[in-house]
N, C-alpha and C positions, 0 to 999 in steps of 0.2 A: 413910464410903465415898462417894466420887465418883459422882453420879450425869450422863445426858446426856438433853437433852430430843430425844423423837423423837412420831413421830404412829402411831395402831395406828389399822387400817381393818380395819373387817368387812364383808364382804360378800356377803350371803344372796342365794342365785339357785339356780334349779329345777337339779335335777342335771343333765339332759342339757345343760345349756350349759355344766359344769364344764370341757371341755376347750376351747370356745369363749373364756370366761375367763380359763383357763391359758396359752393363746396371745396372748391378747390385755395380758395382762400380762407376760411373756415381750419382747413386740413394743414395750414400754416398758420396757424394761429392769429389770422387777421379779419378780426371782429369787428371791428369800425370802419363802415362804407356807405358811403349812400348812393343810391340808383336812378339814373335819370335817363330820361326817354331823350332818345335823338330824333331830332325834326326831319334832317334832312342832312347835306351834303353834298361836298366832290372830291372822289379820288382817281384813282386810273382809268376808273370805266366809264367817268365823268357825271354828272350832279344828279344827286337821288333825290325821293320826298318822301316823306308816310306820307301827304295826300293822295287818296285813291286806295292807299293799300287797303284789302279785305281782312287781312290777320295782320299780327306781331311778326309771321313767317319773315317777310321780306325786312323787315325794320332792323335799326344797331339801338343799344344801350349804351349807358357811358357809365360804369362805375369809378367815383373818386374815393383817394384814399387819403388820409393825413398820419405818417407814421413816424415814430423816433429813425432819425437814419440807422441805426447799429440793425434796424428790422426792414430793412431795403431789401434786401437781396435776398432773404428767403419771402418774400412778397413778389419779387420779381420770377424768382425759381416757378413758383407757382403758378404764376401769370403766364409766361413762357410755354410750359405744359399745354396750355389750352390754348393759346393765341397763335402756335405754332403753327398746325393745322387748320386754323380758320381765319377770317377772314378778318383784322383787327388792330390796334394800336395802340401802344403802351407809351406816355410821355411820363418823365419823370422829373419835376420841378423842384428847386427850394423854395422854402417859404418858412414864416415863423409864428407863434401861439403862444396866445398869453395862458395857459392853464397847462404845461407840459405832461403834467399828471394824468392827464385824461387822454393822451396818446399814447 
């Protein structure tokens, strides 16, 4: 089977800018993502949980992305904008998809 090379981005950031994000990727024409709740963690300030949490306030998100690389970098531009000033993390992996047409 036919594989196509494309690029997957993940991008962790505190939930209430989820829809700051969502726009902001939208506003780069990157339509295709889906949105998943973060458990938990450790970074700097050492290991978090949603256990306990009362709201979404304290919590991250993780949005992935699966995109043609030639649309990397104005994904990235975008992602950048927002992730600069808050609290969050941008990995950017290869990977490859059998239907290229639908990224």
């Amino acid at each position: 089977m036919q594989t196509h090379a494309a690029k997957r981005v993940e991008i962790t950031i505190e939930a209430p800018m989820e829809r700051t994000l969502r726009r902001a990727l939208e506003g780069a024409e990157i339509t295709g993502f889906t949105v998943l709740p973060v458990l938990g963690g450790s970074g700097r300030s050492g290991y978090w949980s949603r256990d306990g949490q009362v709201s979404r306030a304290g919590g991250m998100v993780q949005f992935v992305c699966i995109i043609r690389p030639e649309r990397l970098d104005k994904l990235l531009d975008a992602a950048f904008e927002v992730v600069e000033s808050h609290i969050g993390v941008v990995c950017v992996t290869d990977c490859q998809v059998l239907r290229a047409e639908r990224f």
